[in-house]
N, C-alpha and C positions, 0 to 999 in steps of 0.2 A: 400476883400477876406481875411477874419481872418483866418480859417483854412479849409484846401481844403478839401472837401469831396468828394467821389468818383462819389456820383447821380447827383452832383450840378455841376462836372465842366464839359468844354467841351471841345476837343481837338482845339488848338486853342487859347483860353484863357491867360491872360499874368498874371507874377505876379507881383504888383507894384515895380516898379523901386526902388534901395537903391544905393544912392551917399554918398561916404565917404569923408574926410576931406583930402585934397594933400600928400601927400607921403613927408614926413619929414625925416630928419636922423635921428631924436628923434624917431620918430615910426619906424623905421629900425633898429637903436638900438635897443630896447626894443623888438622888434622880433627878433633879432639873440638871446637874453636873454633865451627868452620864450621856440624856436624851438631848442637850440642848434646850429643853423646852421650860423657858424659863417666865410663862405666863403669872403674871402676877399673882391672881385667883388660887396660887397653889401653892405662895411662899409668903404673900403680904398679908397680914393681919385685919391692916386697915382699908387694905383695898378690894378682899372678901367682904369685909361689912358696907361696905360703901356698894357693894352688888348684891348686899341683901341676904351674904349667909351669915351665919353663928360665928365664922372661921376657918380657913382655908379648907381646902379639897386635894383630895387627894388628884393626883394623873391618871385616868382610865384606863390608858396604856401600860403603865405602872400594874395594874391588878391584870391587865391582857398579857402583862410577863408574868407573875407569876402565875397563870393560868399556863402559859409554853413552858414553865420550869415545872408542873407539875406532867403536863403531856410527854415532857423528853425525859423522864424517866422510865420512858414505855417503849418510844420510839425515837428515831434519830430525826433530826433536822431537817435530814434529805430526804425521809420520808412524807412529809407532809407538802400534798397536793393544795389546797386553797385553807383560807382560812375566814372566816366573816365576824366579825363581834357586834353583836348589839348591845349600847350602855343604857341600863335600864334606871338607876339608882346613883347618887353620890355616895364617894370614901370618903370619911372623913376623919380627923385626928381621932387617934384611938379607936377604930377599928381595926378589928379581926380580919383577916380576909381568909376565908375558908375554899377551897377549888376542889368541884367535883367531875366527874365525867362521866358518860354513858354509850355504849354501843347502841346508834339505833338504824343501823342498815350495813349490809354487808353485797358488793356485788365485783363480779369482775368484767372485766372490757381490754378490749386489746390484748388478752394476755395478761393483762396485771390484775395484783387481788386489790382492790379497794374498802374501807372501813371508812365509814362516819361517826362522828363523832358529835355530841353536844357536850359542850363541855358548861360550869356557868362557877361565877363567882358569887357569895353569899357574905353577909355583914349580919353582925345581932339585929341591925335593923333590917335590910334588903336583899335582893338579889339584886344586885347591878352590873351583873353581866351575861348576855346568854351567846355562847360559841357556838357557829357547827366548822368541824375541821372536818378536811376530807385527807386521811394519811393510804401509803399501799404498802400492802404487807409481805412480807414470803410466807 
C-alpha cells in the first residue's frame, strides 16, 4: 500500500506495521531538544522515582510522531483533516514502539473523499496509544 487512494481502499484494510528502535535516554534527550518539553519525569532519574516510577518515561508525543511518521508514508501532511490521540499506557526505557493502522470508514462531503483512520501505538507491554485521524484522499 504505497499511497492510499480513495477507489482502492476498503474499510477494513490495515496499514503496514512500522517498529522503531527501543526507547533510549539518547532519543529522549534529543526529543526534550527538538519539542522543548523538557519535563523532568522524562529525563531525571531521581525525579521519576521521587513520582513513584521505576524510571523515566518516555513523551507521548514522542510515540504520537512516530505514529505521523508511520501515516505520512501513505499520505501527505496536507492531507490530514483532524487528528485526536488518546494515551492509554506509559513508554518506557527500552521499549519497542510498534504503529499500526486501520481503515474504519470511508465517506464523502462537499466534494471531498474522506478516510478514517485509527491508528494506535503498542509496547511488549501496552497499547498506549489509540488515534483516530480523519485524512481526504483523490
Amino acid at each position: 500500500m504505497k499511497d492510499l487512494k480513495y477507489d482502492i481502499i476498503k474499510v477494513g484494510d490495515e496499514l503496514p506495521d512500522k517498529t522503531f528502535p527501543p526507547i533510549s535516554r539518547h532519543t529522549l534527550a534529543l526529543y526534550c531538544g527538538a519539542s522543548g518539553d523538557h519535563n523532568p519525569i522524562h529525563v531525571d532519574i531521581d525525579f521519576a522515582k521521587s513520582s513513584g516510577l521505576d524510571d523515566v518515561i518516555a513523551h507521548g508525543m514522542l510515540s504520537a510522531g512516530y505514529l505521523a511518521r508511520m501515516l505520512t508514508n501513505f499520505v501527505s501532511q496536507s492531507s490530514i483533516r483532524s487528528w485526536n490521540n488518546r494515551f492509554t499506557a506509559m513508554t518506557n526505557i527500552g521499549d519497542i514502539v510498534n504503529c499500526s493502522g486501520k481503515i474504519v470508514e470511508k465517506f464523502e462531503e462537499d466534494g471531498e473523499k474522506f478516510v478514517r483512520l485509527e491508528l494506535q501505538t503498542n509496547t511488549q507491554k501496552a497499547q498506549t496509544i489509540v488515534s483516530e485521524v480523519l485524512v481526504v484522499l483523490e
